[in-house]
C-alpha positions as CSV (number, residue, x, y, z in Angstrom):
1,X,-21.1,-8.2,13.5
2,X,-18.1,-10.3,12.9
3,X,-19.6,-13.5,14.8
4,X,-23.1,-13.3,12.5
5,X,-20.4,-12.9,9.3
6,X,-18.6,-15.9,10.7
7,X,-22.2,-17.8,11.4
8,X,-23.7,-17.3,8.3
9,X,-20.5,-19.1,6.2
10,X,-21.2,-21.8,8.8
11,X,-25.2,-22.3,8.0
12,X,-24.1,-22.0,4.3
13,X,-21.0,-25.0,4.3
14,X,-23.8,-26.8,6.1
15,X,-26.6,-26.1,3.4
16,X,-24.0,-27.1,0.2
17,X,-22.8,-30.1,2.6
18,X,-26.9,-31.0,2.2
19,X,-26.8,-30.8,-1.3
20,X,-23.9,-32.4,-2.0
21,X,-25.2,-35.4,0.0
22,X,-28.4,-35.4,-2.4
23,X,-26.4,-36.2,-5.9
24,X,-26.0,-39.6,-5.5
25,X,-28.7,-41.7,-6.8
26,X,-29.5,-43.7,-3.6
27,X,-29.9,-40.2,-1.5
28,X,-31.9,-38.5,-4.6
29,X,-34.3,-41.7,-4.4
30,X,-34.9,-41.5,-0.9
31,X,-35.1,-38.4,1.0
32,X,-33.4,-36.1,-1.5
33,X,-36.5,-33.6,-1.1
34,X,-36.0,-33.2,2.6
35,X,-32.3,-32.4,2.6
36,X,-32.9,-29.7,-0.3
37,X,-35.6,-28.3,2.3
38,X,-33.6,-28.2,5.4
39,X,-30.3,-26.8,3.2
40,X,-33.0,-24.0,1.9
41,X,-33.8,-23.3,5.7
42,X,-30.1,-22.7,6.4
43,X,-29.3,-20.5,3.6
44,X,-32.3,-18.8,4.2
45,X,-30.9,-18.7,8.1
46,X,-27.0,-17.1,6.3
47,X,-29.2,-14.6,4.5
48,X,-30.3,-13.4,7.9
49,X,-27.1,-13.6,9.7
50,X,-25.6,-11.7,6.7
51,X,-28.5,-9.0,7.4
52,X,-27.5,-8.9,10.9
53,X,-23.9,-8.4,9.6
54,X,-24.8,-5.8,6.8
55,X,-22.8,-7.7,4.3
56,X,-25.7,-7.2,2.0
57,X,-24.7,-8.8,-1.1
58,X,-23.8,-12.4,0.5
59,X,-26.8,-11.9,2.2
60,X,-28.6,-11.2,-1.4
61,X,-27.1,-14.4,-2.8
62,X,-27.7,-16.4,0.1
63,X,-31.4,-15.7,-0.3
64,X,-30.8,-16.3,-4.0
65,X,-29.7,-19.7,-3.5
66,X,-32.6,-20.3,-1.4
67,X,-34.9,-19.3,-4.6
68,X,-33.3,-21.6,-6.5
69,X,-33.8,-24.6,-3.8
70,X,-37.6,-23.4,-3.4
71,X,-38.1,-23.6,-7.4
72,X,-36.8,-26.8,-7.7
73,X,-39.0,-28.0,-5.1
74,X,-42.1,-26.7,-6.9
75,X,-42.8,-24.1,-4.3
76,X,-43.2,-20.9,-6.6
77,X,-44.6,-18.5,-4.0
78,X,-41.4,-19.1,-1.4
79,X,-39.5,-18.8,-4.4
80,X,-41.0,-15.4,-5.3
81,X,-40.8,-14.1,-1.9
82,X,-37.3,-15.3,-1.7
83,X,-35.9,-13.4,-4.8
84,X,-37.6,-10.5,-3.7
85,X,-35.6,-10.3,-0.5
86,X,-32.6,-11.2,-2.0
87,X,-33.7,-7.5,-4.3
88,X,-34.1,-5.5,-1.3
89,X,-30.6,-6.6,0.1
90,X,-29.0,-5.8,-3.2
91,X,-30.6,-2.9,-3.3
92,X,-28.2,-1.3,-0.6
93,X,-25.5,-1.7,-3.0
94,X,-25.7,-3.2,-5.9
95,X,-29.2,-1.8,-7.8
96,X,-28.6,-3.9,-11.2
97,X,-28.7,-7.0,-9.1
98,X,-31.4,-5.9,-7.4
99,X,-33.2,-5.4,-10.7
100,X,-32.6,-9.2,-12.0
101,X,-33.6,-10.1,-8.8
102,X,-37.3,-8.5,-8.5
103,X,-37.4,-9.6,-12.5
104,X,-37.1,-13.5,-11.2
105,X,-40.1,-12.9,-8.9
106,X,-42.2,-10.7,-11.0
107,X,-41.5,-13.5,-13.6
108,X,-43.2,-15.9,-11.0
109,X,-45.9,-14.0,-9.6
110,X,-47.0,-13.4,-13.7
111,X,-46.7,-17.0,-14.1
112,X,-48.9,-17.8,-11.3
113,X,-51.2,-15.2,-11.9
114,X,-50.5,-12.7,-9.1
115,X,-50.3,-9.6,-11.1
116,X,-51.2,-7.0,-8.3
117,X,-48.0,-8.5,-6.3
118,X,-46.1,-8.5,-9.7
119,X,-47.7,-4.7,-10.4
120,X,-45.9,-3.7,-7.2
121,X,-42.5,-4.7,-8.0
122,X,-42.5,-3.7,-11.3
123,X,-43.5,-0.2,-9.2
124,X,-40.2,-1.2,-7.2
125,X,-37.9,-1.8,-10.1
126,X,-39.4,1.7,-11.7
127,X,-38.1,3.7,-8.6
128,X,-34.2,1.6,-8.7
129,X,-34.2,3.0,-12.3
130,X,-35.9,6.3,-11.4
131,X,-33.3,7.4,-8.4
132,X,-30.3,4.6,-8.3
133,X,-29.5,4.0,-12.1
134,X,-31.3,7.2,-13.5
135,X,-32.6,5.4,-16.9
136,X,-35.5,7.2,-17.5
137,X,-36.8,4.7,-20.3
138,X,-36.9,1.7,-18.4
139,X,-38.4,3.5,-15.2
140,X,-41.4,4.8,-17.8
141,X,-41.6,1.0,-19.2
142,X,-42.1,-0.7,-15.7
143,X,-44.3,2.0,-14.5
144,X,-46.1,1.2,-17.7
145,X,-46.1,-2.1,-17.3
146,X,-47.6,-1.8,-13.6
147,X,-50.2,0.3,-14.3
148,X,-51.3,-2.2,-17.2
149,X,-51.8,-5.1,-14.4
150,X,-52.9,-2.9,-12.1
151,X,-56.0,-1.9,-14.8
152,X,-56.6,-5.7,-15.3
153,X,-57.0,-6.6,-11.5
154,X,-59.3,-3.6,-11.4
155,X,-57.2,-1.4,-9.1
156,X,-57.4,1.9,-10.6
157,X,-56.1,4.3,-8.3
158,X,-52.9,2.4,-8.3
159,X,-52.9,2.5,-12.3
160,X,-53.9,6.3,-12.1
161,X,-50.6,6.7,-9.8
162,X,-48.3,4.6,-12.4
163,X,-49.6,6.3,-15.3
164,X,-48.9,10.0,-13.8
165,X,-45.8,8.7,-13.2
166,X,-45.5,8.0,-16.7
167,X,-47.0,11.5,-18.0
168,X,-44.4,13.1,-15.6
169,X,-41.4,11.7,-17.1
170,X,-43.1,11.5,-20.9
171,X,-43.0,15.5,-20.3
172,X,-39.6,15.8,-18.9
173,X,-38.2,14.0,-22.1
174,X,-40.2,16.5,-24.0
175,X,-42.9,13.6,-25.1
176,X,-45.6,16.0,-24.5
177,X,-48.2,14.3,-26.5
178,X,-47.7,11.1,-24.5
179,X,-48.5,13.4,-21.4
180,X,-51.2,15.2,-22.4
181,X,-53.1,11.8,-23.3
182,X,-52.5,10.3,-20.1
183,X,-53.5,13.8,-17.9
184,X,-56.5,14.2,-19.7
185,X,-57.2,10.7,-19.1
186,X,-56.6,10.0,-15.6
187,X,-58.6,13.6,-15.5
188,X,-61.2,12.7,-16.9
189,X,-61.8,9.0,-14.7
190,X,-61.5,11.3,-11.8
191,X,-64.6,13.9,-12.8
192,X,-66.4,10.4,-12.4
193,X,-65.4,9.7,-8.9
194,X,-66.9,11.9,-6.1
195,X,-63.6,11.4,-3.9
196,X,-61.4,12.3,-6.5
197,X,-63.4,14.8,-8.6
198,X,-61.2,17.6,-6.7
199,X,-57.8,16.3,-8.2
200,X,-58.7,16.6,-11.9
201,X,-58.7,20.3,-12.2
202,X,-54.4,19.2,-11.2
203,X,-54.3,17.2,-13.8
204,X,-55.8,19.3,-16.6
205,X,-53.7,22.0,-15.4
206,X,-50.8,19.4,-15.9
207,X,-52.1,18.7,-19.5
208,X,-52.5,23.1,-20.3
209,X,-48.8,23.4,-19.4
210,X,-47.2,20.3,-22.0
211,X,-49.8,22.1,-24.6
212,X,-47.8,25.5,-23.8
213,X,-44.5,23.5,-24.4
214,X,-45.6,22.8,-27.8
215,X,-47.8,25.3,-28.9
216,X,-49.5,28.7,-27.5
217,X,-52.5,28.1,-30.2
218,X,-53.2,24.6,-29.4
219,X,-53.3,25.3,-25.3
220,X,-55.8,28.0,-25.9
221,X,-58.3,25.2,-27.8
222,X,-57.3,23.0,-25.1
223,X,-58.1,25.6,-22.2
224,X,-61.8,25.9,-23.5
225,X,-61.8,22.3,-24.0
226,X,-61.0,21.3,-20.4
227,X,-63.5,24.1,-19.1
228,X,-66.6,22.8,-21.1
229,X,-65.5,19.1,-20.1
230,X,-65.0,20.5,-16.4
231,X,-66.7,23.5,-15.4
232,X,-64.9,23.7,-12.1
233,X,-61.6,24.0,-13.7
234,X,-62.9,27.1,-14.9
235,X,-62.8,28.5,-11.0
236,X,-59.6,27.2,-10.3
237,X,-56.7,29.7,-9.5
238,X,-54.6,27.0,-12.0
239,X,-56.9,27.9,-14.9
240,X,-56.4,31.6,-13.9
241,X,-52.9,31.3,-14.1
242,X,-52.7,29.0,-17.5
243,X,-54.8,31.7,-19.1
244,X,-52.6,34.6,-17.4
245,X,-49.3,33.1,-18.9
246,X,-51.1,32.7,-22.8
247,X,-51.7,36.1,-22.2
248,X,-48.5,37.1,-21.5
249,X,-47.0,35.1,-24.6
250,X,-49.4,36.3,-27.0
251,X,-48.1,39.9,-25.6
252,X,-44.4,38.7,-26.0
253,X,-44.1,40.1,-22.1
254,X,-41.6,38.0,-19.9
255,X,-42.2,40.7,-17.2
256,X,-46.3,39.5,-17.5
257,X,-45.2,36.5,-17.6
258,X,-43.2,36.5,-14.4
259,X,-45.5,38.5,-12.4
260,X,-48.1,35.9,-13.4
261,X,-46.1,32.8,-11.6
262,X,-44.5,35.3,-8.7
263,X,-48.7,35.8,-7.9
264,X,-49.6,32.0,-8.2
265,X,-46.6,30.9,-6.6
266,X,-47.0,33.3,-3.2
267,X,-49.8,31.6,-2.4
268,X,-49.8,27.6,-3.6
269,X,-46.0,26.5,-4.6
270,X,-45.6,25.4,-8.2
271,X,-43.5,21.8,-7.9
272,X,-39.7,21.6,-9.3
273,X,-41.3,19.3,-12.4
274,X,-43.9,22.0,-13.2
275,X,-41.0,24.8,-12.6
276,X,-39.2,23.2,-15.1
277,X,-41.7,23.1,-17.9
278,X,-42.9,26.8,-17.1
279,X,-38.9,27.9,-17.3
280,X,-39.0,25.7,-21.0
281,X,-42.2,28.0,-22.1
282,X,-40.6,31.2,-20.9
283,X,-37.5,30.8,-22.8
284,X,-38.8,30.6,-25.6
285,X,-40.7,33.5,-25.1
286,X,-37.1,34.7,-24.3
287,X,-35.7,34.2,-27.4
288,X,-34.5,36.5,-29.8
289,X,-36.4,36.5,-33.7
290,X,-33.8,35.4,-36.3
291,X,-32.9,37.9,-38.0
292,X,-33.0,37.6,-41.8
């Protein structure tokens, strides 16, 4: 480990040693281009030495450096490619340089009109924001942001797994409109496609749970509405169970209630995120009146 450490400051004296030699005029005149190439090879060589050595964030900044020479050679796609490894090293330790870095290549690929490679870093930057930072806001925004170049390249299953994404955090910040628009509408596109037409009864029953988070009145509409749009959500043991749980709160029975989710839950697990928005609906079937 110590020996590829000790290599990789070697290759990167070298590579400034290049660059230094291309300032003067004579030099920049005549051959100035080839020494920034080879000096972009031997940081490009530290970064993997520094790999090899897991000192990640020389390694990042080697391949940084190596961006820079590839930009200022007019070679936008090594460039790109260059940042984005220079991310994934920073990513081991450091995730807000990791985010400026995928932000320099997503900047290129954009600019050069790659938006399904810029789509899947903004993806990347989304998940560093989602698990390493935990900013919800900018994780929504980028997966926002993906799914909207994703839509214009015409790839809409990857857009449709973006913008759930989206609905799933929009709902965990308690933005249930902003949900229920996006369930019903990747819903809807999958009724259309004979592969997918199974998974929209999932994402309706998504939609009937947010409604229940807001209001008891407005899920029941909504219930009927999604059963006329989609006669097999009708049939579906998630229908069932949505219909069960109004039920129970029009009852005002948290026992109902309960006995409803134990039944549906034996057989097909409810997920943590749907736990959490059933536990939201039965507390405040849980709570006491105000008393006047």
């Amino acid at each position: 480990m110590a020996d590829q450490e000790q290599k990789a400051v070697m290759l990167i004296a070298e590579a400034e040693k290049k660059l230094k030699s291309v300032k003067g005029l004579f030099s920049s005149l005549f051959g100035g281009g080839s020494k920034q190439e080879e000096a972009c090879e031997l940081y490009v060589r530290a970064a993997n030495a520094f790999k090899m050595a897991k000192k990640w964030p020389q390694a990042g900044k080697a391949f940084e450096e190596a961006a820079q020479l590839q930009l200022a050679l007019g070679s936008k796609h090594e460039a790109a490619t260059h940042y984005v490894d220079a991310g994934n090293c920073y990513r081991k330790g450091d995730p807000n340089a990791a985010v400026s870095a995928f932000y320099k290549a997503i900047e290129i690929y954009t600019d050069m009109g790659r938006f399904t490679i810029a789509a899947k870093h903004h993806v990347t930057v989304a998940e560093i924001y989602e698990t390493e930072l935990s900013d919800m806001e900018k994780a929504v925004h980028n997966y926002e942001q993906a799914a909207d170049y994703y839509k214009g390249e015409e790839s809409n299953s990857s857009a449709n797994k973006c913008l759930l994404k989206v609905a799933q955090f929009s709902a965990t910040l308690e933005k249930y409109e902003r949900a229920i628009e996006i369930y019903e509408q990747v819903a809807t596109s999958c009724m259309d496609n004979s592969l997918l037409k199974y998974s929209a009864k999932d994402h309706f029953f998504r939609a009937s749970i947010c409604h229940m988070c807001m209001d008891t009145v407005n899920a029941q509409v909504a219930v009927k509405k999604y059963e006329e749009m989609f006669p097999a959500f009708a049939d579906a043991r998630e229908c069932k169970l949505v219909k069960k749980l109004l039920q129970a709160v029009e009852d005002d029975s948290v026992d109902q209630f309960t006995e409803a989710l134990k039944e549906f839950d034996s057989i097909s697990r409810l997920d943590p995120f749907l736990t959490t928005l059933l536990l939201r609906v039965k507390k405040q079937l849980n709570a006491e009146p105000d008393l006047c």
